[in-house]
C-alpha positions in Angstrom: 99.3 -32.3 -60.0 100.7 -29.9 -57.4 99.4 -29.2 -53.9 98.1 -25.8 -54.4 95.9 -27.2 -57.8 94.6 -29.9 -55.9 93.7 -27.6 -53.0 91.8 -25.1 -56.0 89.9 -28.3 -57.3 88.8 -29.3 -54.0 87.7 -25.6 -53.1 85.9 -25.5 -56.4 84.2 -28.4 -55.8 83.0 -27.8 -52.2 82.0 -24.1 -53.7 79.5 -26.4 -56.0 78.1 -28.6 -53.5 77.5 -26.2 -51.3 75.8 -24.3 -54.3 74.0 -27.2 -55.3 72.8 -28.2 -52.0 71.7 -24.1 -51.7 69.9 -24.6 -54.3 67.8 -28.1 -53.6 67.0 -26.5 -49.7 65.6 -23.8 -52.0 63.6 -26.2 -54.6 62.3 -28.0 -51.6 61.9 -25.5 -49.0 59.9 -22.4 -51.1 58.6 -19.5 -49.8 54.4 -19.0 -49.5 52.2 -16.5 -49.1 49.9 -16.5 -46.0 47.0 -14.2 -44.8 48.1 -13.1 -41.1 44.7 -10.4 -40.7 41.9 -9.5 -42.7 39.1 -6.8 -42.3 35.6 -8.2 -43.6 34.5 -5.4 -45.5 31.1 -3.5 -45.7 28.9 -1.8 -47.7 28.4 2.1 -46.1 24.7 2.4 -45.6 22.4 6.3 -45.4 21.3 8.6 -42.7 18.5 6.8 -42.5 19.8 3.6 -40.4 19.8 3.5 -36.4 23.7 3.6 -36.4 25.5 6.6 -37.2 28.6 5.3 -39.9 31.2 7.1 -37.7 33.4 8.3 -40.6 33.7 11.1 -42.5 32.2 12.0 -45.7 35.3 12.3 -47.8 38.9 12.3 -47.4 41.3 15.0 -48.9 45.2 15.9 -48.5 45.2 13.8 -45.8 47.1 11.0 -43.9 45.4 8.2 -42.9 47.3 5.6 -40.1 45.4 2.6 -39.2 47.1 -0.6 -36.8 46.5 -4.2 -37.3 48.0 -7.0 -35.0 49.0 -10.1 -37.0 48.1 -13.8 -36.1 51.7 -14.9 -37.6 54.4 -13.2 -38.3 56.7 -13.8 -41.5 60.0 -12.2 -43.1 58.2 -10.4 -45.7 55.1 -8.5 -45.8 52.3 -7.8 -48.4 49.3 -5.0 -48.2 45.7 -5.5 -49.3 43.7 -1.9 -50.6 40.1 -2.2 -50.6 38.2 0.3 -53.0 34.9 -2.3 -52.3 32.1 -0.1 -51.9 33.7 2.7 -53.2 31.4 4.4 -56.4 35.0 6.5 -57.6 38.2 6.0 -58.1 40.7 6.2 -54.9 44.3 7.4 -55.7 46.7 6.8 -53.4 49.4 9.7 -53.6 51.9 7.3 -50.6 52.0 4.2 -48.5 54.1 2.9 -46.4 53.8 -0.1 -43.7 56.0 0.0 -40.4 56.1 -2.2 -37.4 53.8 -0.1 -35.0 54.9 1.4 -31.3 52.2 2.9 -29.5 49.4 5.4 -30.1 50.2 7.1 -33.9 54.0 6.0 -33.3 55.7 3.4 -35.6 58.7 1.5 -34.5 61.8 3.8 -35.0 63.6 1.9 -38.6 61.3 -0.2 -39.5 59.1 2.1 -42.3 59.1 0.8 -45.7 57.7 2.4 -48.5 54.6 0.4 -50.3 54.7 0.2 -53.9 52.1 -1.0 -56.6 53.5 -2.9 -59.4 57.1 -0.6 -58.7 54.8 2.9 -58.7 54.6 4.7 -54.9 51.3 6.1 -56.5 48.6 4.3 -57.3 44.9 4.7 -58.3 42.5 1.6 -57.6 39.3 1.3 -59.7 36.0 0.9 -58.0 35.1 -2.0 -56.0 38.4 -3.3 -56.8 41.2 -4.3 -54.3 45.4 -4.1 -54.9 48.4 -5.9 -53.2 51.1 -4.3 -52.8 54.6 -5.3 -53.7 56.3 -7.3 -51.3 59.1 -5.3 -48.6 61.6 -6.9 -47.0 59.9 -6.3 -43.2 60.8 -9.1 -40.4 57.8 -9.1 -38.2 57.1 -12.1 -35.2 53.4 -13.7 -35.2 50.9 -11.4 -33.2 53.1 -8.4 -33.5 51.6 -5.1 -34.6 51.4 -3.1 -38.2 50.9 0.6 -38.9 49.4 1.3 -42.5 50.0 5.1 -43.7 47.9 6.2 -46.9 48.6 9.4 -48.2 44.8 10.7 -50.2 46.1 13.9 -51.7 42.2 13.7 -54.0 38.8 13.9 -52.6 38.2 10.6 -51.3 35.0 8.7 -50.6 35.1 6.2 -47.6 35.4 2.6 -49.2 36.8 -0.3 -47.6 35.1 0.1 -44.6 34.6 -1.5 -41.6 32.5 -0.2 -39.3 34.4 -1.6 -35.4 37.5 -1.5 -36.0 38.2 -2.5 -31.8 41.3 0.6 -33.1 42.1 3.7 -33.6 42.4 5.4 -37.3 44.5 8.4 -36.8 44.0 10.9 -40.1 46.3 14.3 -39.9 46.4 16.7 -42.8 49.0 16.4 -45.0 51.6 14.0 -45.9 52.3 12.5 -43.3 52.7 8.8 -44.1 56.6 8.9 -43.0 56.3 10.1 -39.8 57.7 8.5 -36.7 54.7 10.4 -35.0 51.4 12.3 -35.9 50.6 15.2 -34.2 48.4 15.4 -31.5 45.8 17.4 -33.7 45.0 13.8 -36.0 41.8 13.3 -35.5 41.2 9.8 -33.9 38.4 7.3 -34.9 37.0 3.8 -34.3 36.4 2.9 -37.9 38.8 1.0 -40.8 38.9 2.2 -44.5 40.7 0.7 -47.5 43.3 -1.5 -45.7 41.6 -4.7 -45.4 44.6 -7.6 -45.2 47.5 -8.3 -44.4 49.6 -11.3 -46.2 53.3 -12.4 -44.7 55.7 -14.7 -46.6 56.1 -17.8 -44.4 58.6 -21.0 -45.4 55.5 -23.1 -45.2 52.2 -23.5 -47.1 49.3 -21.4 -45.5 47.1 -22.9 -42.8 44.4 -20.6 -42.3 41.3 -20.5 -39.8 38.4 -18.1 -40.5 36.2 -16.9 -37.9 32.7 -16.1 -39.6 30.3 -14.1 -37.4 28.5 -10.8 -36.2 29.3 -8.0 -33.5 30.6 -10.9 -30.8 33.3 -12.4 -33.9 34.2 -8.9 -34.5 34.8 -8.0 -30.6 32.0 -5.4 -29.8 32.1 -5.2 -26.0 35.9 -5.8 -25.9 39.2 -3.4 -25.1 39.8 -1.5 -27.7 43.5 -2.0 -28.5 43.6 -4.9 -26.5 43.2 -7.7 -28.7 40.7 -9.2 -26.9 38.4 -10.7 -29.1 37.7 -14.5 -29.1 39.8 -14.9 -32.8 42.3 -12.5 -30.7 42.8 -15.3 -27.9 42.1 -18.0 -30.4 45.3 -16.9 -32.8 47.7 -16.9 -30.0 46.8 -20.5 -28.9 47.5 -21.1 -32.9 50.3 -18.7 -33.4 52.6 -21.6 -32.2 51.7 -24.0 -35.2 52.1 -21.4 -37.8 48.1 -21.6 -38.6 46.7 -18.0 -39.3 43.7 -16.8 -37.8 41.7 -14.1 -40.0 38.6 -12.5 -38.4 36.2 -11.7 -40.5 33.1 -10.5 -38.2 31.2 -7.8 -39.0 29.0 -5.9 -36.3 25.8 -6.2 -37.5 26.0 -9.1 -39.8 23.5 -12.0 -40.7 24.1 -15.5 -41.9 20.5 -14.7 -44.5 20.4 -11.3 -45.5 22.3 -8.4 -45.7 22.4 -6.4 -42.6 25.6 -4.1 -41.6 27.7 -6.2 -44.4 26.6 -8.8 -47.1 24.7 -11.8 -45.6 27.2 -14.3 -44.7 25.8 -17.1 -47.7 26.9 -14.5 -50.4 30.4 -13.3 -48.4 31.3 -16.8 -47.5 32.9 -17.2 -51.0 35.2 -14.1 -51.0 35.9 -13.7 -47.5 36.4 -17.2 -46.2 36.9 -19.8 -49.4 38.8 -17.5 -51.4 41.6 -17.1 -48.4 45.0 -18.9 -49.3 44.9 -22.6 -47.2 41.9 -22.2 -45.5 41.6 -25.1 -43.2 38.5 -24.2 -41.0 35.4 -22.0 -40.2 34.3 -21.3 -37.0 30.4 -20.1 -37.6 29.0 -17.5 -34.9 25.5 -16.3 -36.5 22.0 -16.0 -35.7 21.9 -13.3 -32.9 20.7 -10.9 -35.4 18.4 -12.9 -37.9 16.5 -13.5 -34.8 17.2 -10.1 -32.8 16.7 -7.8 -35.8 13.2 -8.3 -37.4 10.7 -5.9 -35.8 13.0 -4.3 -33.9 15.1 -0.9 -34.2 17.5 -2.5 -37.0 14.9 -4.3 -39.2 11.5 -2.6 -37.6 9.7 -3.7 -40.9 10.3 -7.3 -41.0 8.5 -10.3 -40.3 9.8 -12.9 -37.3 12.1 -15.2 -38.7 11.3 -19.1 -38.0 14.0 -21.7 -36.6 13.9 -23.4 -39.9 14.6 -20.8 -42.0 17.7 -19.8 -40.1 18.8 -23.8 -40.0 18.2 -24.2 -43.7 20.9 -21.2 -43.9 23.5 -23.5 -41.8 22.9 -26.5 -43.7 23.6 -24.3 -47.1 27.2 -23.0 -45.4 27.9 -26.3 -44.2 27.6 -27.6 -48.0 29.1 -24.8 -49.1 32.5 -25.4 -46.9 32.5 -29.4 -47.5 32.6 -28.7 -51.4 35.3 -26.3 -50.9 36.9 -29.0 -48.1 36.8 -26.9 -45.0 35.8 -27.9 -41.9 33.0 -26.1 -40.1 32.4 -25.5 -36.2 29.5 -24.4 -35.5 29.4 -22.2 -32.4 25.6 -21.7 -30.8 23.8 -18.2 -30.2 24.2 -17.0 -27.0 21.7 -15.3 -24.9 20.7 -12.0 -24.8 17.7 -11.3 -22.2 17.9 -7.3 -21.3 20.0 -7.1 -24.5 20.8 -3.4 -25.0 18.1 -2.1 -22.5 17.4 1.4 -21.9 19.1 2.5 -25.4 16.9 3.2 -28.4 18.5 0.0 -30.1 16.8 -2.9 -27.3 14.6 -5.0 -29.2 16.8 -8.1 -29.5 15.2 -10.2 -26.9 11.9 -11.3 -26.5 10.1 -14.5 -25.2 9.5 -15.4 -28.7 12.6 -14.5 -30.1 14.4 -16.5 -27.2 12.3 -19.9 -28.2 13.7 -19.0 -31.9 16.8 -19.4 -30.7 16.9 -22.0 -28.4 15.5 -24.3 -31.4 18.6 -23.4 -33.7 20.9 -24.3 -30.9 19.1 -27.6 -30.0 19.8 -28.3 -33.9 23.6 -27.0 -33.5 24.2 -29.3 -30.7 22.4 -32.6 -32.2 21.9 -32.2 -35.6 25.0 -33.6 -36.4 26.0 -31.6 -39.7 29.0 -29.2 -38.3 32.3 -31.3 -38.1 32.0 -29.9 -34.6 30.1 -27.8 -32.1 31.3 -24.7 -29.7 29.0 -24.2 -27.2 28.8 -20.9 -26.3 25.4 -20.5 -24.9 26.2 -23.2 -22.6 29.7 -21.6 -21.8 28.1 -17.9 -21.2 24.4 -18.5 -20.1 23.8 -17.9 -16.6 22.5 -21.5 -14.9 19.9 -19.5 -13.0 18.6 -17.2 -15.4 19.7 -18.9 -18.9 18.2 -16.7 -21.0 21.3 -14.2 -19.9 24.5 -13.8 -20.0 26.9 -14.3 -16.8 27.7 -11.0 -15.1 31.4 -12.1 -15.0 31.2 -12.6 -19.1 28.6 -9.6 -20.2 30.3 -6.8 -21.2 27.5 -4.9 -19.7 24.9 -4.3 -22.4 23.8 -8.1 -22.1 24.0 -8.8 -26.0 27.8 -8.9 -26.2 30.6 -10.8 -24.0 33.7 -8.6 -22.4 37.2 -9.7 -22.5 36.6 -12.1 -20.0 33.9 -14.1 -22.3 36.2 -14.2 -25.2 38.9 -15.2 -23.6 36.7 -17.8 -22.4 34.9 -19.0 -26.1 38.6 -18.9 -27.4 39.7 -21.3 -24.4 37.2 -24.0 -25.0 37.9 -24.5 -28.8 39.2 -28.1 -29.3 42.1 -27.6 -31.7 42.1 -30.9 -33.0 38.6 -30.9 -33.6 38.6 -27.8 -35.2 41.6 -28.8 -37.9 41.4 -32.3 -38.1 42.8 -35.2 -36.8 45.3 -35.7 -39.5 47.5 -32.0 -38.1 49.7 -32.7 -35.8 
């Protein structure tokens, strides 16, 4: 056999281990699929409620740029559209995903155009949701995404979500490839139809869920900021590649429907149904207490401790038969909750015993895999009905950035994904 054969064979053969060896790393190292954001969605409600819905009617020829921050970041990136709610059909004439700069700006080379199934158009059926195809879209845990839908047909709201905590940009026109929309979009504070965010990671998703009301989903915080306890709470989990999905809704109750499903019947889709969930932290109560006989709910009866407790025990059950931890966070207080605006009616002396009772059960019942004490962490020793100035956000009801900040700091990590995660 001559040299320069011998030197072919040998070539040949390292060409096929290495090919081989690419090819066990990619056997034994696949690519997943993990949720990075989520917005809980809700129903849209009539004139007739205390709160405005703070979107408009319909939506047509228009752009439609909304940002998300993700909790980790992956090398590929998927889009969730929400038609939930909606009574029509919504066509989608565009999409596209970029990473997001500042204000309406995207990140100059970074737009990638969404497709559905390979079509750039796409109509989703009522109440129904689509993911997009995957694009190839390198993006770091807790970095930013702009959404651009094109709605070239009348458009009813759907997939909303009334505190979005940022800013919706819609311009006439299509728009959805523009570094920049003009300064005559129209800006506002609610979310429609994008309502996740998926990222392809190299390992299998870990995901926590926050389940709440208006304190989950950040009323009282920065807008833009990212200040919101699951805010602070994904960044301390950012490092172990465990996602953190938000899905608080202002005005939300753990037993019946208030400004979204009650939490018992959206459990199942927004919290079991997410890829690897892990762990639920729980923040409820506030307004099955606050709301009956007040501006929100002016016709119902008081609710008892028991009832609201019996709700807990049925989400606990619910997560251990879907083997998911649960934290259980207490209600914090809210004496002088919204005073001298024509929603007060949270707090009374009655409403306050109410409350204290659940949380006495929280702390000692012993049926959450673990407890967050918020009450304790936000009450004022003094006057423990309220909350600390330091941590109110000034209505009384809700914590400011400092408060979250705070409830995201004094989460046990361990506790809250088990002993067995490293």
């Amino acid at each position: 056999m001559t040299a320069s054969r011998l030197t072919a064979l040998l070539r040949q053969g390292a060409l096929a281990l290495s090919l081989a060896a690419a090819a066990t790393a990619s056997v034994a190292e696949p690519a997943h699929w993990s949720p990075s954001w989520m917005a809980a969605t809700q129903p849209l409600w009539d004139e007739g409620f205390v709160l405005p819905l703070g979107i408009p009617a319909r939506f047509e020829r228009q752009t439609l740029r909304q940002v998300a921050r993700l909790s980790i970041g992956g090398t590929r990136l998927r889009v969730v559209i929400s038609n939930e709610g909606g009574t029509t059909p919504l066509h989608i004439g565009a999409a596209r995903a970029a990473r997001h700069a500042s204000g309406s700006a995207i990140v100059e080379g970074s737009d990638r155009v969404l497709r559905f199934g390979g079509r750039g158009d796409v109509t989703v059926p009522p109440g129904a949701r689509l993911v997009s195809d995957p694009v190839d879209l390198a993006l770091p845990a807790l970095s930013e995404v702009a959404v651009s839908l094109y709605l070239p047909e009348p458009s009813q709201p759907a997939g909303f979500h009334f505190d979005a905590r940022q800013t919706l940009y819609i311009a006439d026109g299509d728009l959805s490839g523009a570094a920049r929309l003009p300064a005559t979009a129209t800006p506002w504070r609610t979310r429609v139809y994008v309502s996740g965010l998926i990222v392809e990671t190299p390992q299998a998703p870990v995901t926590v869920v926050a389940l709440g009301d208006s304190i989950t989903d950040g009323n009282g915080s920065t807008p833009g900021a990212h200040t919101r306890w699951p805010d602070a709470l994904a960044e301390r989990l950012a490092p172990r590649g465990v996602g953190v999905l938000n899905a608080g809704i202002s005005g939300g109750r753990l037993l019946k429907d208030g400004m979204g499903r009650a939490a018992l019947e959206r459990a199942g889709r927004d919290v079991f149904a997410q890829p690897g969930v892990r762990a639920m932290v729980v923040l409820l109560g506030t307004n099955d207490i606050g709301w009956p006989g007040g501006p929100f709910a002016p016709h119902e009866p008081a609710v008892r401790a028991e009832e609201v407790i019996q709700g807990f025990r049925q989400l606990i059950e619910m997560a251990h038969a879907h083997n998911v931890r649960i934290v259980g966070a207490t209600i914090p207080p809210n004496e002088r909750a919204l005073e001298g605006t024509p929603l007060a009616g949270h707090h009374s002396p009655g409403k306050d015993t109410v409350r204290q009772a659940v949380n006495r059960w929280i702390r000692e019942g012993g049926a959450f895999d673990a407890v967050l004490d918020v009450d304790a962490l936000l009450r004022e020793p003094a006057r423990p009905a309220r909350l600390k100035a330091a941590m109110d956000s000034g209505d009384h009801l809700h914590p400011g950035d400092a408060g979250y900040k705070a409830m995201a700091a004094a989460i046990d990590l361990d506790a809250l994904l088990g002993n067995d995660r490293q």
